[in-house]
N, C-alpha and C positions, 0 to 999 in steps of 0.2 A: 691477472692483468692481461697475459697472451689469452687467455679464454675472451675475455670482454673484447678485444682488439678485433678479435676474428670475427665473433657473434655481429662485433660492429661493421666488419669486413660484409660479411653478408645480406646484412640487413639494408648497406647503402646499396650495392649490388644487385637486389632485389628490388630497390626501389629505381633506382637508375633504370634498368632493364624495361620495367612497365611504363617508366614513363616513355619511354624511348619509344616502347610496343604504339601506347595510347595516342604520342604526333601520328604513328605511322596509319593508327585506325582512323584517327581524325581525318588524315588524309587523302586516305582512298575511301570516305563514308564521302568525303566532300566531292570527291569526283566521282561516285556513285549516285549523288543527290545529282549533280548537275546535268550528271549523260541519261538518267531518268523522265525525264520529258523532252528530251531534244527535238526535233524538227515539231514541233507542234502538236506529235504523237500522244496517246495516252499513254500515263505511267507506265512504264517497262524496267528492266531489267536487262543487264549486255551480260554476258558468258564470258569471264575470263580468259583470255588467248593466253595460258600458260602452256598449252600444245605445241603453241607455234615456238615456245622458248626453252630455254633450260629448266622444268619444272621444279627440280631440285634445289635451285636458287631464291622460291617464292613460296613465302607462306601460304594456306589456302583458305582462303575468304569464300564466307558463303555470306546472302546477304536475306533480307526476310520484309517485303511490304506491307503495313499493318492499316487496312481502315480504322475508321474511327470508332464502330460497333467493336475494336480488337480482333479481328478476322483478319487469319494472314489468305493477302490477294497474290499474291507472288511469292517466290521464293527461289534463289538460284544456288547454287555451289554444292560441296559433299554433304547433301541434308537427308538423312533417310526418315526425315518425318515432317511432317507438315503444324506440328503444334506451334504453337508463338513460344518460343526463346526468351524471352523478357516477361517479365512480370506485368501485372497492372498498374502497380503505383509506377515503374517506370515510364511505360507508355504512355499515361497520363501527363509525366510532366515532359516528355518529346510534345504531346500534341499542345502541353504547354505553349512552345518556344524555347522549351531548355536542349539542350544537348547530355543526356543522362549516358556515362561510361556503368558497364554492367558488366558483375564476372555471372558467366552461366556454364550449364555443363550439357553436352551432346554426347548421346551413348558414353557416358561417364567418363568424357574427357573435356580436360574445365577450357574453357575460353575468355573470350571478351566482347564484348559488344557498345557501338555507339549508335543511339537511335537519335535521329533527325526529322524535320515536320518539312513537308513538301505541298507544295499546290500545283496540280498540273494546269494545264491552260486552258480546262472546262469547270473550274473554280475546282473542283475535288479536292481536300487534303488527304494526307495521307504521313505517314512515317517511315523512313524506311529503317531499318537496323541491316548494320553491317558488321558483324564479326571475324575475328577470327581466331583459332587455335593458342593455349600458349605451352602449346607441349614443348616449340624448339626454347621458349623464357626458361622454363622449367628443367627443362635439357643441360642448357647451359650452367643455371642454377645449383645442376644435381654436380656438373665435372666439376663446379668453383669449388662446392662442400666436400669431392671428394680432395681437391689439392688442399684448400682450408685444413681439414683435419688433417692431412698429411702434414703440413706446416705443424699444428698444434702438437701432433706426435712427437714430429722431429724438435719441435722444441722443448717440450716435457722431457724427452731424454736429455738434452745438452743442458738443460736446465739442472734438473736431478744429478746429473755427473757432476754439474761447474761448484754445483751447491756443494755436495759430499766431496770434493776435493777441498772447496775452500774452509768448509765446516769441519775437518781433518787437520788442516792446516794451523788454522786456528785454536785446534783443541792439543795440539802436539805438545807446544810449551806445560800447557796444565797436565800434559799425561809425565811428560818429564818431572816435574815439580812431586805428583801423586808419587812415581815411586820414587824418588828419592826421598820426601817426606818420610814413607814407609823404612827406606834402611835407617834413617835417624831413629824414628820411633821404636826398629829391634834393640841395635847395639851401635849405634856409633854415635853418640851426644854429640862428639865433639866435629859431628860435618855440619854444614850450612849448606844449602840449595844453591845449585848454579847462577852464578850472576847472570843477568839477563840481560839479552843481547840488544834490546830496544828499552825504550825508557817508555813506555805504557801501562795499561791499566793490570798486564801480567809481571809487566819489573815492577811495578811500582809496591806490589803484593809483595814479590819476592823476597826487595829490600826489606819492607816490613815484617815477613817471616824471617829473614833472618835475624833481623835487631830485637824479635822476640825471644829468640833462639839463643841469643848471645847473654841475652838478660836472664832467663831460665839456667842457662849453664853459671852464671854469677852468681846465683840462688844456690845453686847445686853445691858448688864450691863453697862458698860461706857454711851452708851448714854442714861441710863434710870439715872444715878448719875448726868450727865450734865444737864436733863432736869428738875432730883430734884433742884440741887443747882441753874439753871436757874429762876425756879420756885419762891424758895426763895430767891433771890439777888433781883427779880424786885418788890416782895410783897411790901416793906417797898414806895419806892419811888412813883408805883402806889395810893398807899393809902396816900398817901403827898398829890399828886396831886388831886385826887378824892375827897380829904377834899378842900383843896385850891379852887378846883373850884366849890363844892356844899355851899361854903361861899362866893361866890361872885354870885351865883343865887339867892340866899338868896333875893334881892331885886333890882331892876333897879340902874343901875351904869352907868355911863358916858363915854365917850369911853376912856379917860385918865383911867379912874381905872378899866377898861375891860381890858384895854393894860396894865399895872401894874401884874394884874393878869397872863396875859398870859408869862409876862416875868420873873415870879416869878418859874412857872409851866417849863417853856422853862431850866431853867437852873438845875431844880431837873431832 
């Protein structure tokens, strides 16, 4: 659940973030389009005055003019190539009328681009594509994943602890129970299991161990009373006979008064 939470954590994150990127590309594509024919000039391109300001403060846009044969006419910002940036089937639907967002990559570092359809004031169309970097998205991105996991860590331990203390906890009563169970089963019938201190699904066992307990020792005891009163019912008549027949070894007897004896014996 903390995993899904996080993964979810990042995921809006990443998405919040590009959109955020995407108004800001929107924005300056749209005041790129419009300061591109200004005075009645052909298509151009203005140089970003991030000199004149804190550069450090400003992403850095590079922007790219596409004829309609797909030939880039211009190009301004940190570009050390002159290839088109955008594919075909994008450019196709700028020269559409659409406004197509593209992720691309410049000397293998990925970016964004929005390409726009323009007509200068000698009919020409044209597109322009404005990008820019999302190394600082990505930047950002990489410190949220590394505080995320830290979160995730930190909660995996306090989790795993909270667990193994309550799962401790809870297993305490049944460890009580185990060895006392254990010294009834050496030698002490006559204990029962500690009464329990809650009326739950651990007393509620308890109870019924012991009303087991109690009923096995009434078992126990009947048949130790059976085997006393056994005991003594048969003493008397044993010893009848064990007289009766050690007085008839007493000396040689005939078989009439062997069989006398044994029928004497036969009926006690």
């Amino acid at each position: 659940l903390i995993t899904m939470a996080l993964v979810g954590e990042h995921a809006g994150a990443r998405a919040y973030g590009y959109h955020e990127l995407d108004l800001h590309l929107r924005t300056v594509a749209a005041t790129e389009l419009a300061s591109s024919t200004d005075q009645g000039a052909p298509i151009h391109l203005h140089d970003f005055p991030a000199s004149a300001l804190n550069e450090s403060e400003f992403a850095p846009k590079f922007s790219q003019v596409y004829t309609t044969d797909g030939r880039v006419l211009l190009q301004k910002g940190a570009l050390s190539t002159t290839r088109p940036l955008i594919d075909d089937a994008t450019l196709a639907a700028a020269f559409a009328g659409e406004a197509p967002l593209v992720d691309i990559r410049h000397d293998g570092v990925p970016g964004r681009m929005v390409a726009l359809r323009t007509t200068d004031d000698f009919g020409n169309t044209y597109v322009i594509a404005v990008g820019m970097l999302t190394t600082q998205v990505e930047a950002a991105l990489a410190r949220l994943d590394w505080m995320l996991g830290t979160i995730w860590l930190v909660a995996l331990v306090v989790t795993g602890g909270l667990g193994y203390a309550l799962a401790s906890r809870a297993l305490e009563p049944i460890d009580r129970i185990t060895a006392r169970a254990a010294e009834i089963a050496r030698d002490q019938i006559t204990a029962r299991l500690d009464p329990p201190r809650v009326d739950d699904e651990i007393g509620r066992m308890t109870h019924l161990l012991n009303a087991m307990l109690d009923r096995l020792h009434e078992v126990i005891d009947a048949n130790r009373h059976f085997a006393a009163d056994a005991s003594h019912e048969l003493r008397g008549p044993l010893t009848a006979m064990a007289g009766e027949i050690d007085v008839t070894l007493t000396r040689d007897r005939g078989a009439d008064e062997y069989r006398d004896t044994l029928v004497v014996v036969r009926r006690r």
